[in-house]
MILUM-282778 format. One record per atom (N, C-alpha, C): residue in three letters; x, y, z. Coordinates in steps of 0.001 Angstrom, whole numbers, plus 500000, padded with zeros to 6 digits. Layout:
N
alaXYZ;...
END
This chain:
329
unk505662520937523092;unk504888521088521865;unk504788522564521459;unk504386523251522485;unk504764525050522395;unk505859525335521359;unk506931524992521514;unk508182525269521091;unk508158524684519804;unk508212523180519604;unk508177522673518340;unk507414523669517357;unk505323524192517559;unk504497524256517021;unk505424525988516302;unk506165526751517771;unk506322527790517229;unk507292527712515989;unk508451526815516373;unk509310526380515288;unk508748526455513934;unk507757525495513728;unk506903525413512329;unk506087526472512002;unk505765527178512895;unk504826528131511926;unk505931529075511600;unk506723529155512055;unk507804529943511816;unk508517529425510277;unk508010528845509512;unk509143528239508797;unk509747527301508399;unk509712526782509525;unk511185525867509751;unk510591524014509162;unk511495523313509197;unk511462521729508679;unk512159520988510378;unk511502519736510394;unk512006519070511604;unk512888518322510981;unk514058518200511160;unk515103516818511027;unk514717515806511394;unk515001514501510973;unk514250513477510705;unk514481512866512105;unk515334512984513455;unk515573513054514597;unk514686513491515484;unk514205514949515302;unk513101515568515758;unk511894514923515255;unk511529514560513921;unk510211514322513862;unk510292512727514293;unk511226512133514321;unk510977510865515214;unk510325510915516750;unk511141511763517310;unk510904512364518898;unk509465512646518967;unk509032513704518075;unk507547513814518276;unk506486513180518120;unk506552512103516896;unk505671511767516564;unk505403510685517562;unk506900509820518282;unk506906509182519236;unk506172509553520658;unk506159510943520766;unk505504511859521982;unk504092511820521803;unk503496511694520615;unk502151511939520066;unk501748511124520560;unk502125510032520224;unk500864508531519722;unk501319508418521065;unk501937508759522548;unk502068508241523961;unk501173508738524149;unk500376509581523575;unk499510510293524367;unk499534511733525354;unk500905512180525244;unk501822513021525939;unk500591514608525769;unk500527514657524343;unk500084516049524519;unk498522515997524485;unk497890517326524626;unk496324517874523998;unk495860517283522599;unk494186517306522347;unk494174516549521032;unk494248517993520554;unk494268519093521386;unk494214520695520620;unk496085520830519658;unk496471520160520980;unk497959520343520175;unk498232519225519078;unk497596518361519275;unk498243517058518223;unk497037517303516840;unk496128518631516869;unk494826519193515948;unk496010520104515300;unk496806520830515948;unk497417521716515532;unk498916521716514561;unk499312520385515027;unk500424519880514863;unk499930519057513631;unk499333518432513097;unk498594517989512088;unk498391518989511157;unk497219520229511516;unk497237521254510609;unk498462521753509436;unk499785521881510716;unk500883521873509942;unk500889522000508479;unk500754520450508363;unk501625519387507298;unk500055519775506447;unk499097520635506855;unk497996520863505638;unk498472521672505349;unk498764522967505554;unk499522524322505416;unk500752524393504589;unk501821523403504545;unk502687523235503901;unk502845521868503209;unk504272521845502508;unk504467520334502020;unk505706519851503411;unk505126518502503039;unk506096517533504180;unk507252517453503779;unk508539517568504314;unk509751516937503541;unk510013515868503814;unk510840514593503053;unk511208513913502954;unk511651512842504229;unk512917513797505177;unk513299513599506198;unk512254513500507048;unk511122514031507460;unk510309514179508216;unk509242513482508293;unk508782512633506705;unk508111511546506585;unk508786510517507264;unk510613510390506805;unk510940509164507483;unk510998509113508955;unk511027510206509782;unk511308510226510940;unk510113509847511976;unk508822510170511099;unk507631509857511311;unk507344508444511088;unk507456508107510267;unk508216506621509453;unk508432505579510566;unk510006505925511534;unk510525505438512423;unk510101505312513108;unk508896506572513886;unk508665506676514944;unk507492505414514911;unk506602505033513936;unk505499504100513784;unk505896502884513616;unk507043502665512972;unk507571501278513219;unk508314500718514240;unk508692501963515252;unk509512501633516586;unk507990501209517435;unk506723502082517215;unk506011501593518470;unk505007500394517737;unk504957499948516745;unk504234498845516078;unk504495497352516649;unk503730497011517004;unk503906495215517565;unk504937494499516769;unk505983494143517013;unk507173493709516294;unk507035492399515855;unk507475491945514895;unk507501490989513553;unk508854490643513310;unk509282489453512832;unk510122489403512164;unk510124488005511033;unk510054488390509933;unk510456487263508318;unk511421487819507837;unk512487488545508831;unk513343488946507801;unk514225488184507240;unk513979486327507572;unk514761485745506745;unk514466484994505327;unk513430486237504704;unk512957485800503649;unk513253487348502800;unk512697486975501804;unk512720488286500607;unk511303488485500335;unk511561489860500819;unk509543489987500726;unk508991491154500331;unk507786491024499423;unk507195492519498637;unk505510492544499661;unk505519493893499396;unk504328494609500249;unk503938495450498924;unk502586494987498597;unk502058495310497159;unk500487496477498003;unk500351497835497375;unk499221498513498105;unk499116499787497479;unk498282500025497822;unk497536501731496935;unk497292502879498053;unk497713503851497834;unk497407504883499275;unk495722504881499832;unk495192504800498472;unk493620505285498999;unk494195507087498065;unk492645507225498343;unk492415508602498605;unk492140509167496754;unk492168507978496263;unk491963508655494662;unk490376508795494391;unk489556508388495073;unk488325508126494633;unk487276508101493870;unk488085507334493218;unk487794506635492103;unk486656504782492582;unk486879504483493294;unk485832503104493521;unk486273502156492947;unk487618501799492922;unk487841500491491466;unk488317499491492933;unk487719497912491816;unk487696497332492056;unk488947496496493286;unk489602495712494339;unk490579495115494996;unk491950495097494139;unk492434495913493295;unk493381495511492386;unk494778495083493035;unk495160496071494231;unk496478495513495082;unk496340494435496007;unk495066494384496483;unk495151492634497292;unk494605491155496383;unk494617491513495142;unk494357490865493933;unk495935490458493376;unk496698491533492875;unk497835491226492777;unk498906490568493948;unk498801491144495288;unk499364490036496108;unk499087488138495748;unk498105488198495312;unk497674486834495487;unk498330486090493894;unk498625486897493027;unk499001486584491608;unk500588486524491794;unk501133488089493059;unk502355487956493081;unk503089486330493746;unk502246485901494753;unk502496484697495370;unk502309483270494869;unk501204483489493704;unk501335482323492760;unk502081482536491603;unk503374483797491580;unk504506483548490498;unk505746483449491295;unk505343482908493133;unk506387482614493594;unk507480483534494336;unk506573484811494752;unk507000485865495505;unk506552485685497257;unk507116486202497563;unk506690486203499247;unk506256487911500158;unk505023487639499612;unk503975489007499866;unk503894489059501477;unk504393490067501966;unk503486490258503473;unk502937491966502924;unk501449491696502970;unk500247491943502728;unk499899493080503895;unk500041494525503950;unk499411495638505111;unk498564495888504383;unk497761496290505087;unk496362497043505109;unk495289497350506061;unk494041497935505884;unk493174498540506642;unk491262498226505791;unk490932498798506722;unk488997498344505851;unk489198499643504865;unk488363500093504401;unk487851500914503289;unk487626501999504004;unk488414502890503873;unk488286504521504218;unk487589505189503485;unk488620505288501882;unk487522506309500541;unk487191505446499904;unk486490503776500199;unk485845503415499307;unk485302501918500088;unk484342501560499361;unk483533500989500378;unk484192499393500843;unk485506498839500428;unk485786497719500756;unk487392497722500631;unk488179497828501529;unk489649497886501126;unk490021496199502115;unk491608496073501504;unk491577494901501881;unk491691494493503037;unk491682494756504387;unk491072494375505278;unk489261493595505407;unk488824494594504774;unk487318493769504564;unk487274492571503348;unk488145492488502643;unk487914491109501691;unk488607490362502564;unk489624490272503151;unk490515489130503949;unk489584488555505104;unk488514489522505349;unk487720489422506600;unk486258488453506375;unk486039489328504997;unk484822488765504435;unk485173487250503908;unk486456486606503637;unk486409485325503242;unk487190484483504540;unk487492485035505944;unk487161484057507279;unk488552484269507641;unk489730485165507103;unk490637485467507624;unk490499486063508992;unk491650485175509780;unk491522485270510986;unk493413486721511010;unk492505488106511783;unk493384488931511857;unk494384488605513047;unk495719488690513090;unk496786487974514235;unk498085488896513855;unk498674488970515113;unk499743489625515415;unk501093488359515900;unk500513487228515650;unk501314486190516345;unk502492485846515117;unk503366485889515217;unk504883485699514423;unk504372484461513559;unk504384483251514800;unk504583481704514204;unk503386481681512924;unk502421482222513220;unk501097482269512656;unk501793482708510973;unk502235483927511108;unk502616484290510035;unk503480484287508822;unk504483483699509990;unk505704482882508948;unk505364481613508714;unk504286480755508931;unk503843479497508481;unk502959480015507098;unk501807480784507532;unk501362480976506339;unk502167481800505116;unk503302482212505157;unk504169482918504664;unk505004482078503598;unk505386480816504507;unk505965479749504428;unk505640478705503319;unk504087478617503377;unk502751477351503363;unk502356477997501836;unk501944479192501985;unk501209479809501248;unk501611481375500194;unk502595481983500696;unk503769483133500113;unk503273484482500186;unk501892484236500826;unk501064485285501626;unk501037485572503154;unk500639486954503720;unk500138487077504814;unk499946487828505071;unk499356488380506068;unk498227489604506032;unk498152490455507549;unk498513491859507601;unk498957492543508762;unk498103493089508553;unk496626493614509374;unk495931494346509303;unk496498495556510121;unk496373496410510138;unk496894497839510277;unk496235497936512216;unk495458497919512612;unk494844498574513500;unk495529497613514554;unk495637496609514187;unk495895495346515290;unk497958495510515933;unk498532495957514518;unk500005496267514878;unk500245497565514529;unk499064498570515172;unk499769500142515196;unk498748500318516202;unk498562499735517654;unk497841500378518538;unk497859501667519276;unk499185502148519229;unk499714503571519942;unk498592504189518699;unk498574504418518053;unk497680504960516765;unk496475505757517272;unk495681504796518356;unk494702504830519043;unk494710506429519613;unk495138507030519867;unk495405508273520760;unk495150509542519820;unk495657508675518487;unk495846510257517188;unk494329510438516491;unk493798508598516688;unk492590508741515286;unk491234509392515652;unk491093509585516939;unk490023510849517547;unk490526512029516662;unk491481512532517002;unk491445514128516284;unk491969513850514935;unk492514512545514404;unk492692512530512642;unk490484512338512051;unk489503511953513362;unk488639511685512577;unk487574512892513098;unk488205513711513686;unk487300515073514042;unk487664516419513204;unk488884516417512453;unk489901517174511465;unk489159516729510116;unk487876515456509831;unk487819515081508707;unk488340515791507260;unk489807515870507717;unk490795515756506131;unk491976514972506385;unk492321514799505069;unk493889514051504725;unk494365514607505568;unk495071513741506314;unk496943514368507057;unk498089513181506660;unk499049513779507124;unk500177512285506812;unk500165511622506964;unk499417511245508172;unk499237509416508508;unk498079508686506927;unk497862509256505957;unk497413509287504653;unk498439508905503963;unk499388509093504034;unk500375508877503516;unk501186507991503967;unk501641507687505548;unk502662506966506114;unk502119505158505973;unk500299505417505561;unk500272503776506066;unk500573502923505076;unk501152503033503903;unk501807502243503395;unk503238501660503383;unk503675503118504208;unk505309502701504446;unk505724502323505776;unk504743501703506535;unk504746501345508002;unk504006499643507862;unk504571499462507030;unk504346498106507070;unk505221496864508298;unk504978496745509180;unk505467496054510589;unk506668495053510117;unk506652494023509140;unk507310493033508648;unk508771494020507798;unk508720495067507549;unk509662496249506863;unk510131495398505252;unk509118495111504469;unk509829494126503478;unk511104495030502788;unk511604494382502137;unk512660495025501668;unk512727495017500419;unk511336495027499645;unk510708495481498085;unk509112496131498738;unk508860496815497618;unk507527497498497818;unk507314497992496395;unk505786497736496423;unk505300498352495189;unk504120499095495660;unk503823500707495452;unk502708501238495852;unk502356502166494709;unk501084501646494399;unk500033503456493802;unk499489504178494684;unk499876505563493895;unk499946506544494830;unk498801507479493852;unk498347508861494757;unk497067509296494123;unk497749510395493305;unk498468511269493573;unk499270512411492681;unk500651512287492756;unk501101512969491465;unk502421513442490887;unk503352513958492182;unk502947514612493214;unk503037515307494201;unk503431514068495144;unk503192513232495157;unk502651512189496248;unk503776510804495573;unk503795510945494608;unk504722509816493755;unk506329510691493814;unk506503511479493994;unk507585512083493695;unk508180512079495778;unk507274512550496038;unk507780512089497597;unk507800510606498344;unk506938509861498114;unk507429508241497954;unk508863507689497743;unk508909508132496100;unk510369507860495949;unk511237508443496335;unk511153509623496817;unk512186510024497704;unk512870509318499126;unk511301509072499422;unk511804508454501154;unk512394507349500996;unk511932506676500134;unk512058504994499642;unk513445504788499106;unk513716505953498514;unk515632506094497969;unk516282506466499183;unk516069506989500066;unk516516507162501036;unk516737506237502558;unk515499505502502121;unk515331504446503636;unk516184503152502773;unk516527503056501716;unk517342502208501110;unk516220500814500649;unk514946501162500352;unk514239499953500090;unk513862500205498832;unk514598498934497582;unk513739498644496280;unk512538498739496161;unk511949499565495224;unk510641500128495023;unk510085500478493437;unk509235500595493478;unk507864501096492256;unk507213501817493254;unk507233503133492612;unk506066503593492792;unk505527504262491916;unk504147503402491734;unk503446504132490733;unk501757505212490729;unk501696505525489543;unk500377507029489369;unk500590506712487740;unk498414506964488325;unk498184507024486732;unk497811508282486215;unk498138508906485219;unk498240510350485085;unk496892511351484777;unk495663510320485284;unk494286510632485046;unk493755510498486639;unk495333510191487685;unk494211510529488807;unk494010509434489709;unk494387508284489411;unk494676506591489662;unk495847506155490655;unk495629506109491668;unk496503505262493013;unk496836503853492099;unk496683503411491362;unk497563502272490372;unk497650502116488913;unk498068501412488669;unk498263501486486790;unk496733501359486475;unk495995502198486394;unk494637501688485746;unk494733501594484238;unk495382501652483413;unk495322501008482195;unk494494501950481121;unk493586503449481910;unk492605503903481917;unk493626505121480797;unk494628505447480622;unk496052506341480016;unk497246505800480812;unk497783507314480450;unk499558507135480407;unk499675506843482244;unk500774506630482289;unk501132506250483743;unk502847506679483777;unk502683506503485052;unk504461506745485740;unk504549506077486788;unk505759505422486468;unk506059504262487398;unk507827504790487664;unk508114505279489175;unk509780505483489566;unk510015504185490243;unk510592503948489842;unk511815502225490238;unk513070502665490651;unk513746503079492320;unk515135503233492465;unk515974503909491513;unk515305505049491304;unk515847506090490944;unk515677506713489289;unk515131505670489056;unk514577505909487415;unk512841506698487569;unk512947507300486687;unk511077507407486286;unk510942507391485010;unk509717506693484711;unk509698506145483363;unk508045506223483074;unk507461506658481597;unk506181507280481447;unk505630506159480111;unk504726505312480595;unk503917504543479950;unk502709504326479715;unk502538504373478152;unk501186503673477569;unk500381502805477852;unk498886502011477770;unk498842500930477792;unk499805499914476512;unk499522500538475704;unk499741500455474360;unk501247500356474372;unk501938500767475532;unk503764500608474898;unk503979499499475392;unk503021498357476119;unk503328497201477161;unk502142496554476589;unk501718496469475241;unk501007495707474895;unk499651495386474879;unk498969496693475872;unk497943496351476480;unk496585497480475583;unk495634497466475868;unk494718498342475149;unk493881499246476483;unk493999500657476069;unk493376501682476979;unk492373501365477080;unk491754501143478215;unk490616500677478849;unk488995501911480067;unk487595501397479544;unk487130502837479986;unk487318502794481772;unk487008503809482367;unk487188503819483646;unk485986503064484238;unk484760503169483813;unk483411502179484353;unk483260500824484257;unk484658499953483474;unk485322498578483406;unk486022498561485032;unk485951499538485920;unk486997499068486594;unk486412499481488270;unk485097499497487873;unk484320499432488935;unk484225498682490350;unk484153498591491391;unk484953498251492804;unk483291497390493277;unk482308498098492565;unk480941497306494049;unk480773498448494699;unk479692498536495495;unk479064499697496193;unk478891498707497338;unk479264497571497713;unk479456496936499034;unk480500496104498929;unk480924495402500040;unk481801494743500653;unk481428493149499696;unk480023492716500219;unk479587491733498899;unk479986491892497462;unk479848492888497279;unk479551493139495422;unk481231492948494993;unk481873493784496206;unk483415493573495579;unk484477492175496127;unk483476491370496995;unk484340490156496789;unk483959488886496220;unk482813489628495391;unk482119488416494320;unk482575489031493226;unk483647490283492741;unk484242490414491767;unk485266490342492205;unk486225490050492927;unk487344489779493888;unk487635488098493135;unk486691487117493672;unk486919486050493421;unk486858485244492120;unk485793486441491364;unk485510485916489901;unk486864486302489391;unk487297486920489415;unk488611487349488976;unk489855486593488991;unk489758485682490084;unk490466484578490974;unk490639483204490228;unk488965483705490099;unk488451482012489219;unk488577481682487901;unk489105483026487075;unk489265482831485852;unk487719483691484845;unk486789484158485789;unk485840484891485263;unk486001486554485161;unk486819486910485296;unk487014488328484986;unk486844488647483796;unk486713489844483634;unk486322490203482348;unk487896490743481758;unk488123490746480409;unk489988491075479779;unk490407492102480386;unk489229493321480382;unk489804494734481670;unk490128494121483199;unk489754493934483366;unk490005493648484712;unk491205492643484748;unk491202491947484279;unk492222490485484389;unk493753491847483449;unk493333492253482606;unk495000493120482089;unk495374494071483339;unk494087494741484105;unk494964495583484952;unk495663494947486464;unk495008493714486447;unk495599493296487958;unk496516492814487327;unk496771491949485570;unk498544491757485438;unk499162492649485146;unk498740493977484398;unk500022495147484698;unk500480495016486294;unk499381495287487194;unk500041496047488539;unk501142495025488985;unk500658493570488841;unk501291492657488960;unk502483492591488590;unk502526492467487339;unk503967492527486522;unk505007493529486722;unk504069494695487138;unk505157495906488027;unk506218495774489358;unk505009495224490001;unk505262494667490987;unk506457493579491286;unk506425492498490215;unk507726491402489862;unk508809492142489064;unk508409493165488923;unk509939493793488338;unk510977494439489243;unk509963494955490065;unk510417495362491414;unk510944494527492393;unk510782493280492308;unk510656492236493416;unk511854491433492777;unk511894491573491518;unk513178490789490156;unk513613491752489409;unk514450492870490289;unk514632493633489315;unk515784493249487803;unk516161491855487424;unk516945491603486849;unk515952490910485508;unk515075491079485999;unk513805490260484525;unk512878491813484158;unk512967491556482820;unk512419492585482047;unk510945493021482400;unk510095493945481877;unk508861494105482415;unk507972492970481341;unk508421493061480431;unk507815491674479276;unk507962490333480155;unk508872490017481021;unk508751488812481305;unk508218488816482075;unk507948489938482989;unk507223489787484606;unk505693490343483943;unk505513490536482622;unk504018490294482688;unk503449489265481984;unk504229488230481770;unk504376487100481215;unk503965485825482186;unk504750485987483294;unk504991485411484909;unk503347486054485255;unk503095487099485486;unk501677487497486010;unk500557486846485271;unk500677486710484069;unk499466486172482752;unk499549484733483401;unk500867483972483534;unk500600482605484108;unk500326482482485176;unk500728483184486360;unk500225483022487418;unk498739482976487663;unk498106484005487482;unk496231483998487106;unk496090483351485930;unk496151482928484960;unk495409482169484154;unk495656480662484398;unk496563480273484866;unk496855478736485225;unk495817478601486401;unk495549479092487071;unk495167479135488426;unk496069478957489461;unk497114479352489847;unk497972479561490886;unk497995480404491556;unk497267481745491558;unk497173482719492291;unk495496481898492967;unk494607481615492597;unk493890480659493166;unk493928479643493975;unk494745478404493828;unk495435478185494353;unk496212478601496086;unk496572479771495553;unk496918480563496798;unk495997480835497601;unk495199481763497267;unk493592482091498091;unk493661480630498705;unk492897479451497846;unk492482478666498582;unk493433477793499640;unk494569477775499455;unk495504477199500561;unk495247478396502273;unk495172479455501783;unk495091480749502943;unk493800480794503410;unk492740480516502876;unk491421480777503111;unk490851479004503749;unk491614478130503639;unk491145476490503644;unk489805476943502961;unk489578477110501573;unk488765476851501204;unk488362474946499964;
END
């Protein structure tokens, strides 16, 4: 670690080889939390490159409890966190819309870091049982076009880093990596991301690890299309800068898009939403993210039709539907 740490302050970038090696050394537990405090600092001090996310990348999906649906076609729909802003479940909302227009979502996530309910706590709060078991998952996968990897349960090596990621209280990369360490590795992804900065390195790794993608930022500050202004959404190699208004939709205020100040408050607007009681803000921004999302997942259907497919999916009740087949409610 000596050597590596001098490497970097010196300058230098790890090849995506090296930062596999280390990050693999980390989470064993190998070094000091002084050195793995220090080695973190890093990546505050400078920007991450590309290579070095993925190598980090590798190293979390080599030690992650192993999965496999790879004989399906599957999207992983999610928001980094970290915009804090408080809005409402919008990416584990759209999983459930993406699966009642007939997509096959495997679903990562974690509880609420910067905000008081992320989707780990709604999956939890309505009797989802958290599992690492394959059969478990490709049935409900199967049954239902959902399923749900909670983060802590298939990244246990993790355990070793989150003492000094929660004694450092700031962002580090693992801020960044837990959306692209999804265990099941789908081979579509749609993520909001919190800055320009942060969307522009996404699509980098994501063009590079060879996986179809969206990634989107809303240009007021928004980990997803909030509908709230303009947005940018990069799709495999394109970037492209949208209105509500160029997709039909009407700019909407930011206090429409309110999350709950508990775990209650946001899965009794979670479900009203489900049920057909949402209010038009809320119900347009979970079918933008949605419809983003199926463009990504179809990249051969227009964004008009995949928000067409999203409008039916939630308003018929088929994304309902879904919930209740997953939830036996």
């Amino acid at each position: 670690m000596k050597e590596t740490l001098t490497y970097l302050f010196e300058g230098n970038v790890l090849s995506q080889v090296k930062a596999k090696e280390i990050l693999t050394e980390l989470a064993s537990g190998k070094f000091s939390e002084a050195e793995m405090a220090s080695f973190l600092t890093v990546y505050m001090m400078r920007k991450i490159t590309p290579q070095e996310i993925l190598g980090f990348r590798e190293a979390m999906l080599g030690l992650a409890v192993s999965v496999n649906l790879n004989e399906y076609s599957t999207i992983d729909v999610c928001g980094t966190g970290g915009d804090g802003k408080n809005t409402f479940n919008i990416s584990t909302l759209s999983a459930f819309v993406l699966a009642g227009a007939g997509a096959k979502v495997v679903k990562h996530g974690n509880y609420g870091l910067s905000s008081p309910c992320g989707s780990s706590n709604i999956f939890e709060y309505f009797g989802y049982k958290f599992s690492t078991d394959n059969d478990k998952l490709k049935k409900e996968l199967e049954e239902c076009g959902v399923c749900y990897f909670h983060a802590p349960i298939f990244h246990p090596a993790m355990k070793n880093i989150g003492p000094v990621r929660k004694a450092l209280k700031v962002k580090t990369f693992f801020n960044m990596l837990g959306p692209m360490t999804n265990p099941a590795r789908p081979q579509n992804q749609f993520v909001g991301v919190f800055s320009t900065e942060a969307q522009k390195l996404y699509a980098e790794v994501y063009q590079l690890a060879g996986i179809r993608h969206g990634i989107a930022h809303s240009l007021d500050g928004y980990d997803e299309i909030s509908l709230t202004g303009d947005f940018r959404v990069s799709s495999n190699g394109k970037d492209d800068l949208y209105s509500p208004e160029s997709i039909g939709f009407s700019k909407v205020a930011p206090k429409e898009l309110h999350g709950g100040n508990t775990v209650e408050e946001a899965a009794d607007i979670f479900l009203s939403i489900l049920e057909g009681k949402g209010t038009k803000t809320q119900n347009d921004v979970v079918i933008t993210n949605s419809a983003f999302a199926l463009a990504c997942y179809l990249p051969e259907r227009s964004i008009a039709d995949c928000i067409e497919m999203a409008k039916e999916s939630l308003n018929s009740g088929k994304a309902l539907k879904v919930f209740k087949k997953l939830f036996n409610k």
